[in-house]
C-alpha positions as CSV (number, residue, x, y, z in Angstrom):
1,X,11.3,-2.3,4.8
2,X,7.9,-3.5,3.3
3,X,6.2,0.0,4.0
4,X,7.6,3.3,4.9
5,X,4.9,5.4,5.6
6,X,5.9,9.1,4.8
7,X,3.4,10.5,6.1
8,X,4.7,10.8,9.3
9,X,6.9,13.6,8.1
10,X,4.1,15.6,7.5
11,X,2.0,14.9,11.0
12,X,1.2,17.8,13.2
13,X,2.8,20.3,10.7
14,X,1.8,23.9,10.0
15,X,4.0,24.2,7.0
16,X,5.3,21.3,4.7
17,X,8.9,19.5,5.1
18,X,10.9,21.3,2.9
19,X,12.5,19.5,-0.3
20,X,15.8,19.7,1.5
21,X,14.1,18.3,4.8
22,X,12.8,15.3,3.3
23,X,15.4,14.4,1.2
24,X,17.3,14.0,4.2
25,X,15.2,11.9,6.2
26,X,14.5,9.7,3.0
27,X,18.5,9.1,2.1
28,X,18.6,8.8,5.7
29,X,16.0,5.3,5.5
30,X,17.4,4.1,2.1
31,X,21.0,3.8,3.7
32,X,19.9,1.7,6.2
33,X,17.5,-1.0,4.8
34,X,18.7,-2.5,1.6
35,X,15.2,-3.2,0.0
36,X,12.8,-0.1,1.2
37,X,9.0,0.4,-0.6
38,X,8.3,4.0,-0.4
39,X,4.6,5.1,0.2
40,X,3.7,8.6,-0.9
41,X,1.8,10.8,1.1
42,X,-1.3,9.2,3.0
43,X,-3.4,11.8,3.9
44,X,-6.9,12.4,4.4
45,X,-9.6,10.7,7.2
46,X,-7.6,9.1,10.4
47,X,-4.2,11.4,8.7
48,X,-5.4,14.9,8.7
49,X,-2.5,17.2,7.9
50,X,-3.1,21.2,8.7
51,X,-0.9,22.5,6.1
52,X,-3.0,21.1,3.3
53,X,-5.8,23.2,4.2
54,X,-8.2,20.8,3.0
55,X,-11.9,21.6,3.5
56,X,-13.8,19.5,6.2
57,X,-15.6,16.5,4.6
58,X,-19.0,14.9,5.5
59,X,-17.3,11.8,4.6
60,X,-13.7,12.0,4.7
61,X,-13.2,8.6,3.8
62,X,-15.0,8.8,0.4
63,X,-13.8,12.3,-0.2
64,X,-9.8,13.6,-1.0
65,X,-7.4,11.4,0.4
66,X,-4.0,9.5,-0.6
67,X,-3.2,10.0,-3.9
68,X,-6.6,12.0,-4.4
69,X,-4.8,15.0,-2.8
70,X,-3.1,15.3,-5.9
71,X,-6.2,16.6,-7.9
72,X,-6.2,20.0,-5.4
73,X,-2.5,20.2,-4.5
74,X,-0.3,18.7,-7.3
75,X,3.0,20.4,-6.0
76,X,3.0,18.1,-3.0
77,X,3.5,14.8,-4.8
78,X,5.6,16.7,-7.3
79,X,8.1,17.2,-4.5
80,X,7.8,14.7,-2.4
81,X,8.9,12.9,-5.6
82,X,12.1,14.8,-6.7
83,X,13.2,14.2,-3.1
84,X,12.4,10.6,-3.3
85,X,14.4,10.2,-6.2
86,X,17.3,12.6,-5.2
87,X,17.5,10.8,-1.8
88,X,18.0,7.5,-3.7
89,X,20.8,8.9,-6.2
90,X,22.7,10.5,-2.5
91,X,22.4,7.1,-1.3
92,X,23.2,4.8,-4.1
93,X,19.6,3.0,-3.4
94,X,16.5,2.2,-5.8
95,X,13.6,2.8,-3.7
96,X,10.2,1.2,-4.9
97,X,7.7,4.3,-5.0
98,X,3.6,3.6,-4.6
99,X,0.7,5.3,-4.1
100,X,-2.2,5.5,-2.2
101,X,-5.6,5.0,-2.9
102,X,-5.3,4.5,-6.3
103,X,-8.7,3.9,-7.6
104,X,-8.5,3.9,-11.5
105,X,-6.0,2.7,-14.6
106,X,-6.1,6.6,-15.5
107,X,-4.9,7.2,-11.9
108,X,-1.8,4.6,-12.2
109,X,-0.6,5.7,-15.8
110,X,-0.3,8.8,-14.1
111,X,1.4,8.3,-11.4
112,X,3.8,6.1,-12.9
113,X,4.9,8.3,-15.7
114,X,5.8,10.8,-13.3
115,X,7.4,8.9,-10.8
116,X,9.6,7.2,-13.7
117,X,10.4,11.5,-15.0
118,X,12.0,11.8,-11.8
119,X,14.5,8.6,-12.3
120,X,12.7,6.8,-10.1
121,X,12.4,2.8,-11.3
122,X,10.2,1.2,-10.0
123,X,6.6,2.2,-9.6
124,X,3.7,0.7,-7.5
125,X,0.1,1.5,-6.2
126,X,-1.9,0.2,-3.7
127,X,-5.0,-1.7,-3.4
128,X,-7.5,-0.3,-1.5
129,X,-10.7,-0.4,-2.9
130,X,-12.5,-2.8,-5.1
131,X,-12.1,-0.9,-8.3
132,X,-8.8,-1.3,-8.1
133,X,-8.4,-4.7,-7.0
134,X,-10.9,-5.7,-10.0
135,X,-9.0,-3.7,-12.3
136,X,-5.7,-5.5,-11.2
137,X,-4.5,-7.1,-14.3
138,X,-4.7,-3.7,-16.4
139,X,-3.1,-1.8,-13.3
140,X,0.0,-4.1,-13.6
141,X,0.5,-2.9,-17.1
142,X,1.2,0.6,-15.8
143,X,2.8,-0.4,-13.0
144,X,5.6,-2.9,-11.4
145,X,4.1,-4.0,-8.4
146,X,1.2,-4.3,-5.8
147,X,0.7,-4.1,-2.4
148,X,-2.8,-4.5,-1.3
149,X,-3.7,-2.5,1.9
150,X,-6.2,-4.9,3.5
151,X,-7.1,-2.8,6.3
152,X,-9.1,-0.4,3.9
153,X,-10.0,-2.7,1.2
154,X,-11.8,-4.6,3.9
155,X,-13.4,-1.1,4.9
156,X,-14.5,-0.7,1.3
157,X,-15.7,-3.4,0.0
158,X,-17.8,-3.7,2.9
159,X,-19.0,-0.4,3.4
160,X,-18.4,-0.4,7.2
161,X,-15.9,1.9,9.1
162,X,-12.9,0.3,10.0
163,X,-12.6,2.1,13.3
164,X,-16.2,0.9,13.9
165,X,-16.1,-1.3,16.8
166,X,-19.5,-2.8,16.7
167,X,-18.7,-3.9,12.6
168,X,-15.5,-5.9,13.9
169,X,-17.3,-9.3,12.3
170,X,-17.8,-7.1,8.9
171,X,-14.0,-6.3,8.5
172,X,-12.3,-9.6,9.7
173,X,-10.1,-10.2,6.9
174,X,-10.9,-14.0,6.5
175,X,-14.2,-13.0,4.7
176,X,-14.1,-14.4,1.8
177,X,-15.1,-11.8,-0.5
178,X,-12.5,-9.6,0.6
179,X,-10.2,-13.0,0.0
180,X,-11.3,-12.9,-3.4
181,X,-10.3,-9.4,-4.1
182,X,-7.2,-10.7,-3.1
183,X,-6.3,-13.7,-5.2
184,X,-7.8,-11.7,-8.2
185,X,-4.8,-9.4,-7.3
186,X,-2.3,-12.4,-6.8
187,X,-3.6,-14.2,-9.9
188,X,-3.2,-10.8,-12.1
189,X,0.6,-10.4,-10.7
190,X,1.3,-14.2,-11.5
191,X,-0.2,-13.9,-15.4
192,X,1.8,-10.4,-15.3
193,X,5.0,-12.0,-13.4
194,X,5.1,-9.2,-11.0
195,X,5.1,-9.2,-7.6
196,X,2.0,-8.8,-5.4
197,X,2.2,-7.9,-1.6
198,X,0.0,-7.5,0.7
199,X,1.0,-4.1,3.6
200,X,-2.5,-4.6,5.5
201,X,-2.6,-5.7,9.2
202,X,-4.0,-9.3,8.0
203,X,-0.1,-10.0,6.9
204,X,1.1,-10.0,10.4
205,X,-1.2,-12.8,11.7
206,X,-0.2,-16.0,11.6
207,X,-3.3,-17.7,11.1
208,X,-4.1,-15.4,7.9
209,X,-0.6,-15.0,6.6
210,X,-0.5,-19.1,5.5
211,X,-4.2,-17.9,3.4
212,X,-2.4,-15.0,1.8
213,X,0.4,-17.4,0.7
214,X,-1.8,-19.5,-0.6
215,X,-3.6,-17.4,-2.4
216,X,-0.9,-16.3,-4.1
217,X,0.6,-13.4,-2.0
218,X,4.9,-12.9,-3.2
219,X,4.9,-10.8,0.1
220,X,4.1,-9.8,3.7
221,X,4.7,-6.8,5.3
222,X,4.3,-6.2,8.9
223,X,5.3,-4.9,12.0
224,X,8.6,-6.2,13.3
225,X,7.0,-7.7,16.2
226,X,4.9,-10.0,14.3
227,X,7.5,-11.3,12.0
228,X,8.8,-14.3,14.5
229,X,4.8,-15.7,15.1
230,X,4.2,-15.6,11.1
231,X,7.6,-17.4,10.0
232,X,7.3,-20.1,12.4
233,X,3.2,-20.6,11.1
234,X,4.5,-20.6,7.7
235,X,7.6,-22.6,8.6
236,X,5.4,-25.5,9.3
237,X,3.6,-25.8,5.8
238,X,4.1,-26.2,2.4
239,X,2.8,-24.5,-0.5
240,X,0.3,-26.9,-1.2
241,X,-1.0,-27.1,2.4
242,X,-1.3,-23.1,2.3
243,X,-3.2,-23.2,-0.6
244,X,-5.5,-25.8,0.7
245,X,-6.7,-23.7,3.4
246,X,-6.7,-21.1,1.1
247,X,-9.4,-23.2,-1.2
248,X,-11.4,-24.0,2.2
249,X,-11.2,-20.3,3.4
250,X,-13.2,-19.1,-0.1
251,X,-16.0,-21.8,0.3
């Protein structure tokens, strides 16, 4: 499971899933996907979650959101953590944890020392804005792994709404500064030797997954529908053909 997105545990909720609750419904994932990468809560802008109690935002998407949460309401990750980890000891599993909207080194040391106090092994963030993704090689050496979250990278780096309609051309992923973001990220993880994925929506197309691949990419992670169209695309290439188009697309 390239992506389980907790926060749909949380939606439409007046008071939090208890400790109890969640552990449940975590153990209840890990002993059904052999390989699952746990993302911690994802709240804030398209997310909202009542039982926060987060003060309304100009700009919600610059403001408290994913991991930034943390800085108001610390008990939440705390717990959703110890559940994490107790889920996985219930279930014999070894979940890979990350966060969201990770923006700084500071942020990742963080997070990874107290993911790894709760037993848990191994410890991610995302990439989703360019400070990150231009900080990548010193993020892997607080962390095991990347997954870069296209879909707001894109947003970011471009400064246009992704749920803009009339910026569509802005936030197609085969721009290629946003492509560069990306194979700084896959070149960091290959000097590092740690994987980089990439959990965005560009993953699941089948024209963009050979670019990803060839930019160095270890991963994709999409929606079960899309996995058929994105083997056979990749099925038809080589390594060195992938990163061809990937040399082309960055011209």
């Amino acid at each position: 499971m390239g992506l389980f997105r907790t926060e749909f545990l949380f939606l439409d909720r007046r008071q939090p899933p208890s400790f109890e609750e969640q552990v449940t419904a975590y153990a209840e994932v890990f002993g059904r996907a052999e390989h699952v990468i746990v993302r911690t809560l994802d709240a804030g802008t398209d997310k909202p979650l009542p039982f926060l109690g987060l003060p309304q935002e100009q700009n919600p998407a610059l403001g408290v959101r994913g991991l930034r949460v943390d800085r108001l309401l610390p008990e939440v990750l705390d717990t959703q953590l110890d559940a994490i980890a107790e889920a996985a000891r219930r279930a014999g599993a070894e979940p890979w944890v990350m966060a969201p909207m990770v923006t700084t080194v500071g942020e990742a040391s963080d997070f990874a020392r107290r993911a790894r106090a709760k037993g848990i092994a191994h410890v991610g963030v995302m990439v989703e804005v360019p400070a990150a993704a231009l900080r990548a090689g010193r993020l892997l050496q607080e962390v095991d792994f990347l997954s870069i979250g296209t879909n707001d990278l894109a947003q970011y780096t471009f400064a246009a709404d992704r749920q803009h309609s009339a910026l569509a051309d802005l936030l197609d992923p085969r721009q290629p500064a946003l492509l560069e973001l990306i194979a700084l990220c896959a070149e960091a993880g290959r000097q590092a030797g740690k994987p980089v994925g990439v959990c965005g929506e560009a993953a699941g197309d089948p024209l963009l997954a050979p670019l990803l691949v060839g930019l160095g990419v270890t991963s994709l992670s999409m929606a079960a529908v899309c996995v058929p169209a994105v083997r056979e695309a990749l099925a038809g290439l080589t390594l060195d053909e992938c990163r061809e188009r990937a040399r082309a697309a960055l011209e």
